[in-house]
C-alpha positions in Angstrom: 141.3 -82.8 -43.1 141.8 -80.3 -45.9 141.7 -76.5 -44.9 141.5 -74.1 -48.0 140.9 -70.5 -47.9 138.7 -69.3 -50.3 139.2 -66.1 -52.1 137.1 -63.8 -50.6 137.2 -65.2 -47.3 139.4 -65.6 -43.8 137.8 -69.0 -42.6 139.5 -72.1 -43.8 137.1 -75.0 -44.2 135.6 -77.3 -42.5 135.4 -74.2 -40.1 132.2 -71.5 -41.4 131.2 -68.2 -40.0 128.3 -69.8 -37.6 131.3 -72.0 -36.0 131.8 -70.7 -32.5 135.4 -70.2 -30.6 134.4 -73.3 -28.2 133.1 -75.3 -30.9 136.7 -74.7 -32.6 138.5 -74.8 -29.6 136.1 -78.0 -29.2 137.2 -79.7 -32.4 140.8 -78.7 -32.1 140.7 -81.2 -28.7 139.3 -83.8 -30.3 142.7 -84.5 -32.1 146.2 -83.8 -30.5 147.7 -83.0 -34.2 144.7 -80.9 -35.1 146.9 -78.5 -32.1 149.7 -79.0 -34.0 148.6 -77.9 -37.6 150.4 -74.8 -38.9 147.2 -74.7 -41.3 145.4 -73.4 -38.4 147.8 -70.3 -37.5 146.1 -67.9 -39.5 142.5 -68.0 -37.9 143.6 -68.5 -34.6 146.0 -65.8 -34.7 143.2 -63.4 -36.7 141.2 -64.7 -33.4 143.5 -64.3 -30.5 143.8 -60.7 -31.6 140.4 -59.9 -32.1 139.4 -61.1 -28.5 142.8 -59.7 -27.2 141.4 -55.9 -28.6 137.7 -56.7 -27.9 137.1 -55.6 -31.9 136.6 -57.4 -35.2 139.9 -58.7 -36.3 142.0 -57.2 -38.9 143.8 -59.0 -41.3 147.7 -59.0 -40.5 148.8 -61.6 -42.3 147.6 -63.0 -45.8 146.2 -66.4 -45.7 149.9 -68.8 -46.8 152.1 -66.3 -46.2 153.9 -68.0 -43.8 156.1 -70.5 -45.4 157.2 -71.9 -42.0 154.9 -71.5 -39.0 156.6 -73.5 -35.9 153.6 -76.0 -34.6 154.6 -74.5 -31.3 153.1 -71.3 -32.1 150.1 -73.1 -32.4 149.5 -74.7 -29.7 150.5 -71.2 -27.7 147.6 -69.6 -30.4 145.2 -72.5 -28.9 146.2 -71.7 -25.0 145.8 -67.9 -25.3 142.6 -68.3 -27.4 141.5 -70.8 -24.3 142.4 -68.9 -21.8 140.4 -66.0 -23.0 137.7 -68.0 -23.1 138.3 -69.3 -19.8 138.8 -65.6 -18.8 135.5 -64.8 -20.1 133.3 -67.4 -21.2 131.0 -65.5 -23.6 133.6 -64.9 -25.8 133.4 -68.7 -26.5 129.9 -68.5 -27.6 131.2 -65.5 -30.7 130.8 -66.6 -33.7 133.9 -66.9 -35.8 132.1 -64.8 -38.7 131.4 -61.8 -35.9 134.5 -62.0 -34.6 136.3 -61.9 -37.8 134.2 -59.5 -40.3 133.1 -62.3 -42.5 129.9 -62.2 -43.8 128.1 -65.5 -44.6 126.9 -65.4 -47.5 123.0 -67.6 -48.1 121.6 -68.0 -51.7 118.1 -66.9 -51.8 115.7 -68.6 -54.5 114.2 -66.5 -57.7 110.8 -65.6 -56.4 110.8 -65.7 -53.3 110.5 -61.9 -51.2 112.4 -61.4 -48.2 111.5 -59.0 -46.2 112.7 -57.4 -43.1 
């Protein structure tokens, strides 16, 4: 699995803005180590503060700026965000781009009108 952050964005791949909270929380279980990554600290963190505030998360950290993340903090990042969603299961149908302020981006083909 690689996990990049892009420049202008807070989602590390293969994760996207239509992902939902189960269907990460979903993927995470498929893999004990995926619970484990440190890779994952910043979006789950950005995401267990955002439900924890009921608001868009901000961003407190920079994506890499934690040269040492513990694994356990983690998997503590994956219970809380799980036990919000058990709490309250529509939070587990957000989307990770509502819940975080990101903005997916589509490409729209020269010549063709949208309209709203």
């Amino acid at each position: 699995m690689t996990l990049s952050f892009a420049s202008s964005d807070r989602i590390p791949s293969p994760f996207t803005p239509q992902w939902t909270i189960a269907a990460v929380l979903e993927w995470i279980g498929v893999d004990d180590e995926r619970c484990h990554d440190e890779r994952l600290f910043e979006i789950l963190d950005a995401v267990d503060q955002a439900l924890a505030h009921g608001s868009v998360a901000g961003a407190r950290t920079a994506p890499g700026s934690h040269a040492v993340v513990p694994s356990a903090r983690v998997v503590a990042l994956v219970r809380s965000v799980a036990s919000r969603v058990v709490a309250d299961p529509a939070q587990g149908a957000r989307r990770l781009g509502e819940v975080l302020g990101v903005v997916e981006q589509t490409a729209v083909s020269r010549g063709v009108l949208v309209t709203v």
